[in-house]
N, C-alpha and C positions, 0 to 999 in steps of 0.2 A: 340373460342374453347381453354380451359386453356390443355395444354399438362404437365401429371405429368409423374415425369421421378424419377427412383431409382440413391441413389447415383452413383453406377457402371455405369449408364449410363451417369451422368452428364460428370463424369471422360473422357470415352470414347468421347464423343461428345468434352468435350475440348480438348483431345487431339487430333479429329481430322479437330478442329475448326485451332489449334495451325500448323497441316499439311498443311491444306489450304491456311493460311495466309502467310506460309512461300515460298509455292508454285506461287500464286498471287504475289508477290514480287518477287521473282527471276523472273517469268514472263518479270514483267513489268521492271526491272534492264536491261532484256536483247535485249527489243525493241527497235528499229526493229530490227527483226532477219535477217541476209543477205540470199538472195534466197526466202523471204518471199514477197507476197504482201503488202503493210500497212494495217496494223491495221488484220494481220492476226495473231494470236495466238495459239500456241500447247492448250489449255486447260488443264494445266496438273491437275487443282485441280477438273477437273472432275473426274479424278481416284478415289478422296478419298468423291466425291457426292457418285459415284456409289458403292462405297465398304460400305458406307453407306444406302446405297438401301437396298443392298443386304444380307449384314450381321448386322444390327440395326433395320430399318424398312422408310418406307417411312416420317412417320412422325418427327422422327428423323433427315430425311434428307430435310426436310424443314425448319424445323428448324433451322439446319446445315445453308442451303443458305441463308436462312433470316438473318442470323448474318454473311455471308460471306458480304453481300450486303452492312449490318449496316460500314464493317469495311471498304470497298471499298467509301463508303458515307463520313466517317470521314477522310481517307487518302486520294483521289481523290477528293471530290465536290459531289454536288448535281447529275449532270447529268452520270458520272460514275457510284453512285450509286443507282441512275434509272434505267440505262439501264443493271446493274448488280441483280438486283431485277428483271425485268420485264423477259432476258433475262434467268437468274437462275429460276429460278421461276415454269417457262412455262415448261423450259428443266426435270426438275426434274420429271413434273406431267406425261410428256411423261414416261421418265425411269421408274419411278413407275408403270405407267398402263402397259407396256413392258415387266418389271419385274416379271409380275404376270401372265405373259403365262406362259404354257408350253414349252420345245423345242426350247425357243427365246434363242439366242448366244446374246455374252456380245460384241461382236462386233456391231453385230445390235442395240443394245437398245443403246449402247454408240453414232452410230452414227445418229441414232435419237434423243438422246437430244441436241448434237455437230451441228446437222441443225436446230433444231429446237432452239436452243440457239441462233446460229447466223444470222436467220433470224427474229426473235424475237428484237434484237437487230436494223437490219439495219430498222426495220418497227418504231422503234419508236425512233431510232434520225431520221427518214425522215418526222416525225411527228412535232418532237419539233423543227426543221432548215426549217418546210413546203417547203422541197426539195424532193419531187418521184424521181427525177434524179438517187435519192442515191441507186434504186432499178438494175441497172446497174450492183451495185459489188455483185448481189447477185449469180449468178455463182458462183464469185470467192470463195464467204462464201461458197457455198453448196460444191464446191469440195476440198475446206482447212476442213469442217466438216465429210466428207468423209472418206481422209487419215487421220486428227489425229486421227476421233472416229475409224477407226481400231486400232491405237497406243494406245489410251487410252484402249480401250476394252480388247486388247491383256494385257497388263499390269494387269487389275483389273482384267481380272479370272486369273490371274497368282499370284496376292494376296489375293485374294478372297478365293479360292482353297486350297492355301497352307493355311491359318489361318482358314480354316472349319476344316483339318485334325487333 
């Protein structure tokens, strides 16, 4: 499926390709976070998935992830950006389909992509290390997806909102 896009929207998408990347980075600068589990993550560059959800379109915002994945692939290795493809990916199709209720809060669709992300994730490195064992920390993923996607949620109708005005 070739995706054609205006130049206003390339701009847009780079700049919020440029969001992401800077986001993803400070991220991973600041792991592990004290008071965190390992390998738990705020998500912050879901805020700028979802703001692209909602103010560009879904396809847009795959796109978006699909060159988030590309960068995390070239900066990390192969299996980082595997499991940032596989778990991007999924999360977005969720937010999308979520997206497109009525009524749905941006809390809820954030923390269904934020679970569905990070279960997405621990399903296929417990795939590629043939460890189930790994299904253990899924708890912890479901309730670190929990409270960030309220954080992230709360933030993106808080940008969302004010750039529709």
């Amino acid at each position: 499926m070739l995706i054609r896009l205006h130049t206003k929207e390339i701009a847009q998408l780079g700049i919020l390709l440029g969001l992401i990347i800077i986001l993803t980075t400070v991220e991973a600068l600041l792991m592990p976070l004290p008071l965190l589990p390992p390998y738990v993550k705020p998500g912050l560059a879901n805020i700028v998935t979802m703001y692209c959800v909602f103010s560009l379109g879904g396809r847009q915002a795959v796109l978006l992830n699909a060159l988030k994945a590309l960068f995390v692939l070239l900066t990390r290795g192969a299996i980082a950006g595997l499991l940032s493809l596989c778990g991007g990916m999924l999360s977005v199709a969720v937010i999308i389909l979520l997206a497109q209720r009525k009524n749905v809060s941006y809390a809820s669709v954030s923390i269904s992509g934020a679970c569905v992300h990070n279960m997405t994730q621990l399903a296929v490195a417990a795939l590629l290390l043939s460890a189930p064992v790994l299904g253990y920390y899924l708890p912890v993923l479901i309730i670190s997806g929990i409270v960030f996607g309220l954080i992230t949620g709360a933030v993106t109708k808080i940008i969302t909102e004010e750039y529709r005005a």
